[in-house]
N, CA, C and O atoms as CSV, one atom per row, in Angstrom:
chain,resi,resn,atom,element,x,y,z
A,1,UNK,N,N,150.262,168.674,130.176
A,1,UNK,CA,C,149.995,167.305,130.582
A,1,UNK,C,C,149.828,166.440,129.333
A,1,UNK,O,O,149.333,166.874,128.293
A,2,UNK,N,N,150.265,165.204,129.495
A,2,UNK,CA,C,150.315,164.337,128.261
A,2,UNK,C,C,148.488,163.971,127.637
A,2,UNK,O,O,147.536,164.350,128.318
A,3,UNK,N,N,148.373,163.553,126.901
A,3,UNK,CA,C,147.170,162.933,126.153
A,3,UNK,C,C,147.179,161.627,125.770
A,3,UNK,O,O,148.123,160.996,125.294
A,4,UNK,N,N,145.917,161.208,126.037
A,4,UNK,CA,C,145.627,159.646,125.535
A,4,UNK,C,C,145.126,159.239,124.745
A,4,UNK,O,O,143.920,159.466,124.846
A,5,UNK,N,N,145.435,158.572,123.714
A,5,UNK,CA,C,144.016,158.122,122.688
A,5,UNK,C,C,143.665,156.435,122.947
A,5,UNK,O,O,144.300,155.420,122.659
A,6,UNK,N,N,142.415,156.646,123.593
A,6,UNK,CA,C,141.766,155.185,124.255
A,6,UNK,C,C,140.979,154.641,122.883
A,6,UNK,O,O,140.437,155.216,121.939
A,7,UNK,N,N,141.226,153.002,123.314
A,7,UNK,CA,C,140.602,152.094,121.930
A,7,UNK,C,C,140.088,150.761,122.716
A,7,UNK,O,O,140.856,150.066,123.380
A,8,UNK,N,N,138.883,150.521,122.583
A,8,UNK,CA,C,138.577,149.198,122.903
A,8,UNK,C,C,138.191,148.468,121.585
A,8,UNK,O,O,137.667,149.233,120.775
A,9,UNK,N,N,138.287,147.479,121.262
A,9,UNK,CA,C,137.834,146.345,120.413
A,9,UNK,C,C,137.351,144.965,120.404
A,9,UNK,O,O,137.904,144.489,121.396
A,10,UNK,N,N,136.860,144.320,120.033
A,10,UNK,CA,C,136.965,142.653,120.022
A,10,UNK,C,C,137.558,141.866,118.622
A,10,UNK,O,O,137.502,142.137,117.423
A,11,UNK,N,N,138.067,140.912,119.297
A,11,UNK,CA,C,139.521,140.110,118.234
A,11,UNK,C,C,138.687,138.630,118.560
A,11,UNK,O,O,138.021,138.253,119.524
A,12,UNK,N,N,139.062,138.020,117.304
A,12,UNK,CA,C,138.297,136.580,117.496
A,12,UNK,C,C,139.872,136.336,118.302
A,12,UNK,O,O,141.010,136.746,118.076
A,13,UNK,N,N,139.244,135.434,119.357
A,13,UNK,CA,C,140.943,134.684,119.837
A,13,UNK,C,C,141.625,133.923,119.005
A,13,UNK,O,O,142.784,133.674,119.338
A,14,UNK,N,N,141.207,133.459,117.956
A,14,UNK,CA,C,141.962,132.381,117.327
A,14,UNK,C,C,143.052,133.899,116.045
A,14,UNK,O,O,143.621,133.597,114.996
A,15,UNK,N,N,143.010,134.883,116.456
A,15,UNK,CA,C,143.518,136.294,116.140
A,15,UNK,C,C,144.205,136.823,116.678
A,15,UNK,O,O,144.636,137.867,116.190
A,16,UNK,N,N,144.620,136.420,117.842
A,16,UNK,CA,C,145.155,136.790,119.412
A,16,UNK,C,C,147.015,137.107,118.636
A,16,UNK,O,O,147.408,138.267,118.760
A,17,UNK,N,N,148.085,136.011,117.854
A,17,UNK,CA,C,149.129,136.320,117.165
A,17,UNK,C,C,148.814,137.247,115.803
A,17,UNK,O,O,149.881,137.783,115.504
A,18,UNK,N,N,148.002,137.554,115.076
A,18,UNK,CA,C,148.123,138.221,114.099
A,18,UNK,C,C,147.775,139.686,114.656
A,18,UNK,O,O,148.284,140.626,114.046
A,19,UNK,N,N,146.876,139.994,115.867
A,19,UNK,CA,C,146.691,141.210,115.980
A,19,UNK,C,C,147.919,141.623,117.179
A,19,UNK,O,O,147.893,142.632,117.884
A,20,UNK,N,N,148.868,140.662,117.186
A,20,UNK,CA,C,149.776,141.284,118.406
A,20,UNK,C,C,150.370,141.800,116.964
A,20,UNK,O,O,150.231,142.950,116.547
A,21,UNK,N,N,151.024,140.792,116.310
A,21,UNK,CA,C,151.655,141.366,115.322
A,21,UNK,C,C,151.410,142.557,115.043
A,21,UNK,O,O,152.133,143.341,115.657
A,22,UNK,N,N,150.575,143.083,114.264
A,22,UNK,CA,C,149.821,144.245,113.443
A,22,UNK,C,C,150.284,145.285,114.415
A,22,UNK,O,O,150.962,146.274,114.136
A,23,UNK,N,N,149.646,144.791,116.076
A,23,UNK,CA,C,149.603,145.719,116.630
A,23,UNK,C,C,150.887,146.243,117.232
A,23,UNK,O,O,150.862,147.368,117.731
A,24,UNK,N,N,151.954,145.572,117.236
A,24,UNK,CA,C,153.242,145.864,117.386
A,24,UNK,C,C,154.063,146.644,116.629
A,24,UNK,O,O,154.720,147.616,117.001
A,25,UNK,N,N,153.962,146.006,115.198
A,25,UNK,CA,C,154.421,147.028,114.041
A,25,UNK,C,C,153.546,148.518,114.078
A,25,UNK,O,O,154.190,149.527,113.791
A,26,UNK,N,N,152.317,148.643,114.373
A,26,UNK,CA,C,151.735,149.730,114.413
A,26,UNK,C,C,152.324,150.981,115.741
A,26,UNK,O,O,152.524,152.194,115.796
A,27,UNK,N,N,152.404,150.013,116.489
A,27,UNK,CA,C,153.390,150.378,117.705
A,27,UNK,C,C,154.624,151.214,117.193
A,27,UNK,O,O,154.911,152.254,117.786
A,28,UNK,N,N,155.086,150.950,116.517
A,28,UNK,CA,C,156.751,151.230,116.390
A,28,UNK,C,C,156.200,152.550,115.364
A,28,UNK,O,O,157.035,153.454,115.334
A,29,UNK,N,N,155.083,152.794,114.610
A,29,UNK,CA,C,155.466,153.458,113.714
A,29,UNK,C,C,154.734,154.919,114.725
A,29,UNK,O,O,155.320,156.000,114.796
A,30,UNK,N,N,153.623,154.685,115.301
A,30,UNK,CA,C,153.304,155.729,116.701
A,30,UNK,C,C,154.456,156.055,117.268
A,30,UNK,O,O,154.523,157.246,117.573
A,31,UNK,N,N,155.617,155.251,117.577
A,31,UNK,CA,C,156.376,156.058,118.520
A,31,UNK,C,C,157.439,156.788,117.747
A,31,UNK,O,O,158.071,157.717,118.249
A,32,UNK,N,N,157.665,156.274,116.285
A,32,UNK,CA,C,158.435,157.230,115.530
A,32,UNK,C,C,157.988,158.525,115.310
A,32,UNK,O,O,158.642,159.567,115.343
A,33,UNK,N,N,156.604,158.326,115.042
A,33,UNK,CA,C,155.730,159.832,115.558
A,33,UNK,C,C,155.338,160.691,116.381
A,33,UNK,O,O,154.504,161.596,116.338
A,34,UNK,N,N,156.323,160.147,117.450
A,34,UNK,CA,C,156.078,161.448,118.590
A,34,UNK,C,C,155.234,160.104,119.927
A,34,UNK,O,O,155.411,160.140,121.144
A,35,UNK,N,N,154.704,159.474,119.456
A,35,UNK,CA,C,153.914,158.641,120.768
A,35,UNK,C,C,154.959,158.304,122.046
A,35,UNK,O,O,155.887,157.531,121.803
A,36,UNK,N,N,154.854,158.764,123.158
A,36,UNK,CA,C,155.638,158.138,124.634
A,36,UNK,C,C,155.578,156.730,124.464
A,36,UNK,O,O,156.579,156.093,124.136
A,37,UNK,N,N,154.098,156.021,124.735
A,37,UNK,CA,C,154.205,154.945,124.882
A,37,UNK,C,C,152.956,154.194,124.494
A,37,UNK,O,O,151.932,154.783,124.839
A,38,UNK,N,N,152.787,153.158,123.926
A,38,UNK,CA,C,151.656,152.437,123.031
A,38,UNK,C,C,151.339,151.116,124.217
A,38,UNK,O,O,152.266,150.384,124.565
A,39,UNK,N,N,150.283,150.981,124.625
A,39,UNK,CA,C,149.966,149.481,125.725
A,39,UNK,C,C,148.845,149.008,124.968
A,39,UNK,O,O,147.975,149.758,124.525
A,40,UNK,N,N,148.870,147.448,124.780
A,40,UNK,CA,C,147.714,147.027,124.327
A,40,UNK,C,C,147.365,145.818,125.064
A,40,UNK,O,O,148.286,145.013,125.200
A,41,UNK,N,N,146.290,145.532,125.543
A,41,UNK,CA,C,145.909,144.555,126.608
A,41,UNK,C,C,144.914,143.636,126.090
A,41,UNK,O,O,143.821,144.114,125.787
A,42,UNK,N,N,145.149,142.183,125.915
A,42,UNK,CA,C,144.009,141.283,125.910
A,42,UNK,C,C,143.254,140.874,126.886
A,42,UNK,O,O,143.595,140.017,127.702
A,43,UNK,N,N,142.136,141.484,126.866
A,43,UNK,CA,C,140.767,140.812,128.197
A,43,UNK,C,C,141.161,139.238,128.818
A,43,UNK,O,O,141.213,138.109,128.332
A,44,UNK,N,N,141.325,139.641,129.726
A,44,UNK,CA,C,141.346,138.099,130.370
A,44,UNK,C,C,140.455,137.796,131.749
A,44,UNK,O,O,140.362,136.724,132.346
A,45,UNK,N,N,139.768,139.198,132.099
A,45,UNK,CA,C,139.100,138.928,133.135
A,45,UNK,C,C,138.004,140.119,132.985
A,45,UNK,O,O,138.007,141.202,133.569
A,46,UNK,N,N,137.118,139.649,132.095
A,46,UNK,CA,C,136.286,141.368,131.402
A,46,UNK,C,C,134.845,140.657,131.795
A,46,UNK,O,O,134.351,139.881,130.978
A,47,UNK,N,N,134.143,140.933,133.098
A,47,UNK,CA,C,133.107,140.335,133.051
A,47,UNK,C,C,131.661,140.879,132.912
A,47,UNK,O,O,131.441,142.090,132.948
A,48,UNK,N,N,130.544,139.831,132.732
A,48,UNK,CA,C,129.446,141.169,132.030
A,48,UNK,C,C,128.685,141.493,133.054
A,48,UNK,O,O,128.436,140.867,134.085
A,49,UNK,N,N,128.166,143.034,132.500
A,49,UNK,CA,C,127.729,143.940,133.483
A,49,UNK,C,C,126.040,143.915,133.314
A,49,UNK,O,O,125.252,143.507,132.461
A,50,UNK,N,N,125.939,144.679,134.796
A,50,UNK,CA,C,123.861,144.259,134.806
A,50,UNK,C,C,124.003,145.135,133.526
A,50,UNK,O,O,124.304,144.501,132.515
A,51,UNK,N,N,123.852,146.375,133.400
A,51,UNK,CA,C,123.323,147.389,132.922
A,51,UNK,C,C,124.501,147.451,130.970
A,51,UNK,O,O,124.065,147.210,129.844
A,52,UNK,N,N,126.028,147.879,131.402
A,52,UNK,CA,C,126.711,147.983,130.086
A,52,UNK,C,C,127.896,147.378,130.590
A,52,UNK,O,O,128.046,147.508,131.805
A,53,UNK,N,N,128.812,146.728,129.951
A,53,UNK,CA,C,130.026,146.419,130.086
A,53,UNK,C,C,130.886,146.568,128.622
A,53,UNK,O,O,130.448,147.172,127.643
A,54,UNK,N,N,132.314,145.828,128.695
A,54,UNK,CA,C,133.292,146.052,127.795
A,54,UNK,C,C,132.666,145.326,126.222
A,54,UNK,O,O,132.801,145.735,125.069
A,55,UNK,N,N,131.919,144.047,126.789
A,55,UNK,CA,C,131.554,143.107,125.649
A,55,UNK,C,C,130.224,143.976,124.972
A,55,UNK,O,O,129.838,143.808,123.815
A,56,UNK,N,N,129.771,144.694,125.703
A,56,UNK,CA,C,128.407,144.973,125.132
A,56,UNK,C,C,128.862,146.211,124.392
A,56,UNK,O,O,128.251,146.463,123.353
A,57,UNK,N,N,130.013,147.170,124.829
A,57,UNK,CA,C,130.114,148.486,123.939
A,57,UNK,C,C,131.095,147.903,122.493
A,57,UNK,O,O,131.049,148.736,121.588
A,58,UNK,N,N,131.701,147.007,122.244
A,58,UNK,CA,C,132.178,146.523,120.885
A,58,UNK,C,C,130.861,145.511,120.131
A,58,UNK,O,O,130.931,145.114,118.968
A,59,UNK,N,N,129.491,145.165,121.235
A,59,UNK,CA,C,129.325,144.186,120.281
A,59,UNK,C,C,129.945,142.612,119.791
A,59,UNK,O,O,129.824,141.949,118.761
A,60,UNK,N,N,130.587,142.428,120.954
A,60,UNK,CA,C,131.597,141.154,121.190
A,60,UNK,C,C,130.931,139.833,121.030
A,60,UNK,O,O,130.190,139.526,121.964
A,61,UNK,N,N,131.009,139.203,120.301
A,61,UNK,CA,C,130.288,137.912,119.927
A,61,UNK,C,C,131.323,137.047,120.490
A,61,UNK,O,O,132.488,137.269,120.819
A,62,UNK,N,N,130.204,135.454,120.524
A,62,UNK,CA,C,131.149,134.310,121.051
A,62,UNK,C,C,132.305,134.465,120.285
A,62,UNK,O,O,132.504,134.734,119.100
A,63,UNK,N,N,133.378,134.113,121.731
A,63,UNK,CA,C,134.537,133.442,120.774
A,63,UNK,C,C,136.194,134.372,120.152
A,63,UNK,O,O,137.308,134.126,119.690
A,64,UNK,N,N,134.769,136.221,120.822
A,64,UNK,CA,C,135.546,137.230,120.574
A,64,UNK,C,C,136.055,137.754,122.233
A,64,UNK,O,O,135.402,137.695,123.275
A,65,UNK,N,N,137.606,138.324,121.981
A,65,UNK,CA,C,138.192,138.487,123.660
A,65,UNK,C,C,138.148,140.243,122.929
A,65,UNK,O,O,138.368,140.568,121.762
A,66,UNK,N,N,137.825,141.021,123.977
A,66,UNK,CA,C,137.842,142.430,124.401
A,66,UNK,C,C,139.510,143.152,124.257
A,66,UNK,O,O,140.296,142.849,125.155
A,67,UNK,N,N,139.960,143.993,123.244
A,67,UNK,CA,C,141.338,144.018,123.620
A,67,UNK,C,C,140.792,146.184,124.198
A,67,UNK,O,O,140.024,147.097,123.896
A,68,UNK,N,N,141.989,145.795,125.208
A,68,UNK,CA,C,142.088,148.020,126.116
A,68,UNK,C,C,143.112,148.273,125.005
A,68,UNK,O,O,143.646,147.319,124.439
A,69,UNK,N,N,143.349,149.331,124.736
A,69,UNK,CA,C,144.559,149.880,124.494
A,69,UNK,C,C,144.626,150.991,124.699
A,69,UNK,O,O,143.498,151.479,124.769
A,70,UNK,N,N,145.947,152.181,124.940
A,70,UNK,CA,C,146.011,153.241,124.679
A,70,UNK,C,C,147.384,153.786,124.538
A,70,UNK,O,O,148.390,153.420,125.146
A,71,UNK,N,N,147.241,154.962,123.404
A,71,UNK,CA,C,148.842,155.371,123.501
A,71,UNK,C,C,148.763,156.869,124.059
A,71,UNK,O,O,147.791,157.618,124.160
A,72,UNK,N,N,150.264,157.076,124.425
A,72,UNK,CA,C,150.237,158.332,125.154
A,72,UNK,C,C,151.037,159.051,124.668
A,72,UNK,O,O,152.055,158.492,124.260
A,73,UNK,N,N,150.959,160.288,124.530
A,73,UNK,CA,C,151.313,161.371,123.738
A,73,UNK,C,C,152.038,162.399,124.496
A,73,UNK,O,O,151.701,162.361,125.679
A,74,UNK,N,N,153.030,163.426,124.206
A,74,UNK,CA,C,153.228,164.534,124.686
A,74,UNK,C,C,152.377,165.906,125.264
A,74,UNK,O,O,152.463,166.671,126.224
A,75,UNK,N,N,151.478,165.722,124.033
A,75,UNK,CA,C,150.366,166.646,124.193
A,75,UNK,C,C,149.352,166.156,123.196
A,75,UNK,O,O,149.301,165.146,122.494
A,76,UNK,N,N,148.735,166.964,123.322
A,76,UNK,CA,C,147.257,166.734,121.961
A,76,UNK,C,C,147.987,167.257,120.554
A,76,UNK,O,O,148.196,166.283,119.831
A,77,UNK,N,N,148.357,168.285,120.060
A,77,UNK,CA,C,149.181,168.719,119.113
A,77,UNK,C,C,150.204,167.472,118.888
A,77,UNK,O,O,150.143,166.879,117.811
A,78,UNK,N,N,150.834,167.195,119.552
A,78,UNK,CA,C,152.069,166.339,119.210
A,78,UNK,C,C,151.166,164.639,118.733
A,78,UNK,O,O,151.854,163.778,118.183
A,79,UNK,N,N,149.526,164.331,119.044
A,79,UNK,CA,C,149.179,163.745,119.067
A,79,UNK,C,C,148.080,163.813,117.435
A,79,UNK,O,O,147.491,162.949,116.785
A,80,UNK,N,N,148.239,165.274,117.304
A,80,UNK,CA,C,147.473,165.555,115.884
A,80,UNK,C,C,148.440,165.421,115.144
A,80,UNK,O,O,148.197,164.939,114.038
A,81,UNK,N,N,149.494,165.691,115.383
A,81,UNK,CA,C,150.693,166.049,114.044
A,81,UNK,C,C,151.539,164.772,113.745
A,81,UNK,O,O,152.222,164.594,112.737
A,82,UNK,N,N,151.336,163.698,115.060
A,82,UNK,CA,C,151.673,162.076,114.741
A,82,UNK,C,C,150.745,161.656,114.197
A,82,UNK,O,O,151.107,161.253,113.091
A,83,UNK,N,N,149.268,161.451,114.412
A,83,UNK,CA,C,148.210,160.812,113.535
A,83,UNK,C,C,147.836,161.418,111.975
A,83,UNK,O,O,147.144,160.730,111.225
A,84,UNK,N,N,148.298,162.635,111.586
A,84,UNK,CA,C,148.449,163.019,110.206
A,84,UNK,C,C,149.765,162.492,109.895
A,84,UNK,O,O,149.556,161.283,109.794
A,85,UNK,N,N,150.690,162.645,109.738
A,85,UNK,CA,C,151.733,161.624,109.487
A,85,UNK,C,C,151.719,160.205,109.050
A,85,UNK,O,O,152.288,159.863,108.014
A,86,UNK,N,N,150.842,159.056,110.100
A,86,UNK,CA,C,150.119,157.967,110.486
A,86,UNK,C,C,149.594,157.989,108.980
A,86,UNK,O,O,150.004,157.300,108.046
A,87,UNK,N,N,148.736,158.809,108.975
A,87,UNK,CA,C,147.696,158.557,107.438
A,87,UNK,C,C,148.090,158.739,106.076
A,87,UNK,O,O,147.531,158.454,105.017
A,88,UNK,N,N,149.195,159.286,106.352
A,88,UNK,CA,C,150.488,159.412,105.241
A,88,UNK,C,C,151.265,157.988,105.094
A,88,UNK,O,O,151.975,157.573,104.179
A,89,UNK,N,N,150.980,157.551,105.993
A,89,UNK,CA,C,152.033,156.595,105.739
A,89,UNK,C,C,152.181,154.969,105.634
A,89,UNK,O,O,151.825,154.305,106.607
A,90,UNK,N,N,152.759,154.240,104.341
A,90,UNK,CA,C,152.206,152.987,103.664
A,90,UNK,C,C,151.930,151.944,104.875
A,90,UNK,O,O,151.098,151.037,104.857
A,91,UNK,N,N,152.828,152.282,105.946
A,91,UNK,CA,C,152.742,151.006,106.695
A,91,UNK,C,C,151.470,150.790,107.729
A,91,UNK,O,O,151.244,149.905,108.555
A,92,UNK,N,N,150.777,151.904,107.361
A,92,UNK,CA,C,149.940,151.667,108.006
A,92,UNK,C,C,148.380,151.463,107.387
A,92,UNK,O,O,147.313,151.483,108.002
A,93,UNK,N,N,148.635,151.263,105.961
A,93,UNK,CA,C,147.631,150.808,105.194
A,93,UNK,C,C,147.358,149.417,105.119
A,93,UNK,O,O,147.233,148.799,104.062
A,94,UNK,N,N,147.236,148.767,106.664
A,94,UNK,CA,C,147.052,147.397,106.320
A,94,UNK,C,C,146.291,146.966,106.491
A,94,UNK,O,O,145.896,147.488,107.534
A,95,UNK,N,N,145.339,145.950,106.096
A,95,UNK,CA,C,144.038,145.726,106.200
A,95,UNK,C,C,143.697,144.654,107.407
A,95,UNK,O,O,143.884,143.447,107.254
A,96,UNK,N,N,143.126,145.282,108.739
A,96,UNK,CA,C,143.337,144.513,110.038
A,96,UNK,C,C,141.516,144.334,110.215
A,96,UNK,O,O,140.926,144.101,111.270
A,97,UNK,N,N,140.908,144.521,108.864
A,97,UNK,CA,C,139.518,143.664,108.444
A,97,UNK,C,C,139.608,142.035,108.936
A,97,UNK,O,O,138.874,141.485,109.757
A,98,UNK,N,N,140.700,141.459,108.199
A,98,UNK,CA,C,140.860,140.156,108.351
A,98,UNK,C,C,140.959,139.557,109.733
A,98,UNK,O,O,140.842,138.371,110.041
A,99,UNK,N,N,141.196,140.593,110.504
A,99,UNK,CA,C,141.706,140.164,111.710
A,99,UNK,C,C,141.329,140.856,112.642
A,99,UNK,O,O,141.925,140.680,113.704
A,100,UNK,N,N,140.359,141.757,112.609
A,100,UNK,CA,C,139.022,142.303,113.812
A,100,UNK,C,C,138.527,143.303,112.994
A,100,UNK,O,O,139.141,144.059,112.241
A,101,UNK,N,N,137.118,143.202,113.276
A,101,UNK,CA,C,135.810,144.061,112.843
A,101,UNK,C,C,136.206,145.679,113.308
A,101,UNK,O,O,135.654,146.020,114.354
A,102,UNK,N,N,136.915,146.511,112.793
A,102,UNK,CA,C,137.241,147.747,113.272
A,102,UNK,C,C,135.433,148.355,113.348
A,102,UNK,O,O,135.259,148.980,114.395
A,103,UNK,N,N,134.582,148.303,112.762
A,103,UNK,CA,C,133.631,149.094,112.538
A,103,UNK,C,C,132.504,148.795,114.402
A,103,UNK,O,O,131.543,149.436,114.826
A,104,UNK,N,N,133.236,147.592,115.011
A,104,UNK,CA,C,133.242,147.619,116.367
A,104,UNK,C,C,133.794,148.324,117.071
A,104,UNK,O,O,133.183,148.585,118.107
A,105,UNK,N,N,135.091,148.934,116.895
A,105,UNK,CA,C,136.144,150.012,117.413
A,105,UNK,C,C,135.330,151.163,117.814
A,105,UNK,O,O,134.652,151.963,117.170
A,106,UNK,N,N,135.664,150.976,119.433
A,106,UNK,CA,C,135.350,152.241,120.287
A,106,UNK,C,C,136.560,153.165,120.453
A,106,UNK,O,O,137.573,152.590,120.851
A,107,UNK,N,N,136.662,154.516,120.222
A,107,UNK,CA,C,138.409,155.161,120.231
A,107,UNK,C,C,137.470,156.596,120.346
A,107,UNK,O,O,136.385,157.062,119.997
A,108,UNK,N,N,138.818,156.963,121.162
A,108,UNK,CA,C,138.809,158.575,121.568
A,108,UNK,C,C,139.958,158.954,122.087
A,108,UNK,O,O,140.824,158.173,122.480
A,109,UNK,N,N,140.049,160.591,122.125
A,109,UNK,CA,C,140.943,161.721,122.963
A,109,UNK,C,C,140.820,161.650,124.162
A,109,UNK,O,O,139.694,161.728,124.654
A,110,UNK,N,N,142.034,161.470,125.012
A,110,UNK,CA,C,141.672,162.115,126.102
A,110,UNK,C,C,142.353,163.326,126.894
A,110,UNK,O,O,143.426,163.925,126.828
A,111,UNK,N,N,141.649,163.365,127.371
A,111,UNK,CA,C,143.169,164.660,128.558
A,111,UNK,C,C,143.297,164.057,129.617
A,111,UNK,O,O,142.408,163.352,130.094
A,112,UNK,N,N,144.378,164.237,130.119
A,112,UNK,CA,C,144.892,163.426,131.398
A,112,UNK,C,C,144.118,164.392,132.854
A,112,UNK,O,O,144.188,165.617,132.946
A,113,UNK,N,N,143.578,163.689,133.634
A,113,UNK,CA,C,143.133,164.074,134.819
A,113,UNK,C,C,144.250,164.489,136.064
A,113,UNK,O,O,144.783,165.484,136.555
A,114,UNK,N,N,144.206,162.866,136.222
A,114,UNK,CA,C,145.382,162.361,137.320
A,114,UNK,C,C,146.121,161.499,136.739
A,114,UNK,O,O,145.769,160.826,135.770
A,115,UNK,N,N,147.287,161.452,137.331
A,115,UNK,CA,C,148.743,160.745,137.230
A,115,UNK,C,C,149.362,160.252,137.891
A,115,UNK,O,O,150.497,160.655,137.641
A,116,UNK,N,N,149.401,159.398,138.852
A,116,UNK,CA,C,149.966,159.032,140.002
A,116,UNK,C,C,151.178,157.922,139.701
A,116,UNK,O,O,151.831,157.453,140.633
């Protein structure tokens, strides 16, 4: 069964074209590595929760929109042996400081449950 690696973040909106960018080119170089398929979603309807929501696990300040993402993999292996590659490689040494607080970045493995 395929694997996921899930990422939530917050992007100031006035960031909304530089992190499609980034995140597009980053796109292309995941799927040269084995990735199926890369989705990245800007919050447009992320609302806050009694207890925890999307804004509260990044730490989302005014002004900042919530982005989902996840890419999907063949397997977990095919998903280790693309992200070593990834860290090898120049194009992905770019500094996306300027353009969202990664040290907000929520990311993980997953295994696929269901698939419908």
């Amino acid at each position: 069964m395929r694997y996921i690696d899930g990422f939530v973040a917050a992007v100031p909106a006035s960031n909304k074209e530089a992190y499609r960018k980034v995140a597009a080119d980053a796109a292309q170089v995941f799927k040269e590595y084995g990735a199926l398929r890369v989705v990245e979603c800007w919050g447009d309807d992320v609302p806050d929760g009694k207890v925890t929501d999307f804004k509260g696990a990044v730490k989302a300040e005014p002004g900042e929109i919530v982005v989902f993402s996840w890419i999907e993999w063949p397997s977990k292996a095919a998903r280790d042996a693309g992200n070593q590659k990834m860290m090898e490689d120049p194009r992905m040494k770019v500094n996306t400081g300027t353009i969202f607080d990664g040290k907000r970045m929520i990311y993980g493995g997953f295994e696929m449950l269901i698939d419908t």
